[in-house]
Steps between C-alpha positions, in 0.01 A plus 500: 500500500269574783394179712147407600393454773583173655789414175724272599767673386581728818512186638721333289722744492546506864558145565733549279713730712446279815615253305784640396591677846411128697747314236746785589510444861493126502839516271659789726407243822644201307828673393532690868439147639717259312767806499510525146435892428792479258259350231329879425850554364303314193313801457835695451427613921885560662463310855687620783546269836376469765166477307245815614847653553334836506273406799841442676588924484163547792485156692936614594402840591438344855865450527599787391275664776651293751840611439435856485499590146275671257379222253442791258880533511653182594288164481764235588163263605457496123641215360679704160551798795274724318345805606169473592336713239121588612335732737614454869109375529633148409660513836216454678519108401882493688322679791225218473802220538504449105896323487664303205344177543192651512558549088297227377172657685567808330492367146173337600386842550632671208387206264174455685432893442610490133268226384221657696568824285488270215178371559348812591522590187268302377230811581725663184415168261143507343640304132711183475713736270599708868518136651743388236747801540477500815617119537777552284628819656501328850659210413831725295839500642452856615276383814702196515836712568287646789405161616862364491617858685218480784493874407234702701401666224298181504310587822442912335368339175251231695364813744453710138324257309257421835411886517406469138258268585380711793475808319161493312365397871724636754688747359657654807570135615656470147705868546619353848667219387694685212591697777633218728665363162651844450656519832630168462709581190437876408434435099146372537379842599495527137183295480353763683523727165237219368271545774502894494418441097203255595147577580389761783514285832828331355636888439433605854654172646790502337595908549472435877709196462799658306446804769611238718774351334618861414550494889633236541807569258544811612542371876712218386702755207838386633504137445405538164886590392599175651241266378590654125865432593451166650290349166710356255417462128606237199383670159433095365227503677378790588256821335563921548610828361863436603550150361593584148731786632658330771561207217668751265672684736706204604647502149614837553200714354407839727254357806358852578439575136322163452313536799374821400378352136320293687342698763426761170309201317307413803430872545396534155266191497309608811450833306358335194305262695328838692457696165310173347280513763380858397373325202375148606422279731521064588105383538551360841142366709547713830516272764603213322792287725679445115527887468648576823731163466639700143531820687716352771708290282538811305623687811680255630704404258563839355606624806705240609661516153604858588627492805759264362644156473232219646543055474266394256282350779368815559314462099261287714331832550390522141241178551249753612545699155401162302147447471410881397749470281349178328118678531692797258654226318126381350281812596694773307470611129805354294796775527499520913355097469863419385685754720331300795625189383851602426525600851342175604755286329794765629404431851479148492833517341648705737375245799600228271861658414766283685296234327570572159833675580660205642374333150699762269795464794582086430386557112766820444675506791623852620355647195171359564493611859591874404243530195249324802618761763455766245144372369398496899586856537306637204185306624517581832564911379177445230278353788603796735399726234187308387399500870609893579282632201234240600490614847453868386211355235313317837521841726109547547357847420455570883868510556578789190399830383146550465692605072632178457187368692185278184811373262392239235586111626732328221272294321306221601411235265271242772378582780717500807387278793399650793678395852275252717436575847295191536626171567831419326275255239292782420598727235285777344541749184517779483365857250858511241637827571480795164701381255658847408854444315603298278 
């Protein structure tokens, strides 16, 4: 399992991704360019017009401005005359002279940013295994509905991925730029849960930069009612702790007494996932860019899980999660081996889901869309609590009781690679951490 020095396969694997990421922005240029965006509805994506129709809700806040109204509130510059539906931050660009026919620039921007992210995260690849599911997870329909949308979750997810890459370096840099992403769109300040879980200089940057965004919420506390307000949801194609409830409730079932099933399960989880941590631990290599890329897509995604209904294109925030996933998949002893690759497979399903769901939908017709809908909510409920208990499992010692401080790793079959901080061709192994449990 462990590379040599100088093995191609670090490498390999990272081409791979470029690869992957280069072929993906050549086809979103040809589409954008011959106007042809409707052909992702292949890939079971719903398109919406104007294509990068989501860009549309911050290039018309300018008009809105200009006539005296509160975009927040009333966004008549968009061209669906939604709300705009981020921080008042993004207002800054209206200020700037950002107008509607300024749109095209701004998808530049988002889907320059996004395959930058991409790329960066090549410093997470060291096996053409990580390189292979990372290709395939960039190229499903879930980033693709993100694409079509010209959703800035686009430009949060590039600035994430980059700070990733900065973070074995520059980790303040790194802790910045969450922070920048965080202010952008609020939810990335979850990543800053990975960076308070990752090695000591990592720790210390990212406590000062959620100390920050704490500020920053609480001085902008009354726009968060109306963002929530203005951001609508469709449960097709979209993950949370409300989506089966709000579902079921339309047929006439309780809503509160749903919702609080759900908050009780998600409750019960994150209690399970903090008692299993009292008796082991994940071998993570501290330091390692693949470790803190699991911990973020852990917090990421579990957080924005619970606070409640998000698109799908937000899933592009479990790419980060991948390669430590596939290092478990290989390094581990049998039992957790498989558990690793079950949640492997459930991700890439869940990216992959309007895929295959638009398959059962022209084979069985309603039927096959509701047993699809209904298969896509139990994945995206076992990742969340696959990713909950595995958060809890990669808290390091420093950050818990000095009793549930020396707990046995889960066992370890090879030896884990150790992260590179040489060159990106340069890989290293690294001493296999106790092999305690079985």
């Amino acid at each position: 399992m462990a590379n040599a020095i100088g093995s191609s396969a670090p490498l390999s694997g990272r081409v791979l991704l470029a690869a992957a990421v280069g072929a993906l922005v050549s086809t979103l240029v040809a589409l954008f360019g011959l106007g042809r965006t409707e052909a992702v509805h292949l890939l079971g994506v719903p398109t919406m017009q104007p294509p990068g129709v989501d860009a549309c809700t911050i290039s018309g806040a300018s008009l809105s401005l200009a006539q005296g109204l509160d975009p927040l509130q009333q966004n008549p510059g968009d061209v669906l005359g939604r709300p705009l539906n981020y921080p008042r931050v993004w207002l800054v660009l209206a200020w700037l002279g950002l107008r509607p026919e300024h749109t095209p620039w701004l998808l530049v921007a988002f889907f320059t940013a996004f395959a930058a992210g991409a790329l960066a995260l090549v410093a997470l690849v060291r096996t053409r295994a990580q390189g292979l599911w990372l290709a395939l997870a960039v190229w499903s329909p879930a980033i693709w509905l993100g694409l079509e949308r010209g959703n800035s979750d686009l430009f949060v997810f590039g600035l994430t991925a980059i700070a990733l890459w900065l973070a074995t370096t520059r980790p303040n840099v790194a802790a910045a730029v969450v922070l920048v992403a965080a202010v952008a769109k609020l939810f990335p300040a979850f990543a800053l849960f990975g960076f308070v879980a990752g090695d000591r200089r990592q720790r210390r940057a990212g406590l000062v930069a959620a100390c920050l965004f704490a500020g920053y919420v609480a001085a902008t506390f009354g726009d968060l009612a109306k963002i929530r307000a203005g951001t609508f949801h469709w449960n097709r194609i979209g993950y949370g702790i409300d989506q089966a409830a709000v579902t079921f409730a339309k047929n006439g079932a309780s809503l509160p007494l749903l919702l609080g099933l759900a908050i009780g399960a998600a409750l019960l989880l994150f209690g399970a996932g903090a008692w299993l941590r009292t008796r082991v631990r994940l071998p993570l290599v501290d330091g390692d860019p693949a470790a803190l890329g699991f911990r973020v897509g852990c917090a990421v995604y579990a957080g924005s899980f619970c606070l409640g209904s998000s698109f799908d294109y937000r899933l592009m925030f479990l790419l980060p999660a991948l390669p430590q996933l596939v290092v478990w998949s290989r390094a581990l002893a049998p039992r957790w081996r498989w558990l690793a690759r079950g949640l492997l497979v459930a991700v890439l399903l869940l990216l992959w889901s309007m895929t295959w769901r638009a398959g059962l939908r022209s084979l069985f017709g309603g039927a096959g869309e509701g047993v699809g809908l209904l298969v896509d909510e139990l994945l995206s409920w076992l990742v969340f609590a696959a990713l909950l208990v595995g958060g809890w499992l990669a808290v390091p010692d420093a950050l818990l009781p000095r009793r549930w401080r020396g707990r046995p790793f889960v066992a370890v079959a090879v030896p884990i690679p150790a992260a590179s901080h040489a060159p990106p061709a340069v890989t290293a192994a690294a001493p296999t951490p106790p092999a305690e449990v079985g």
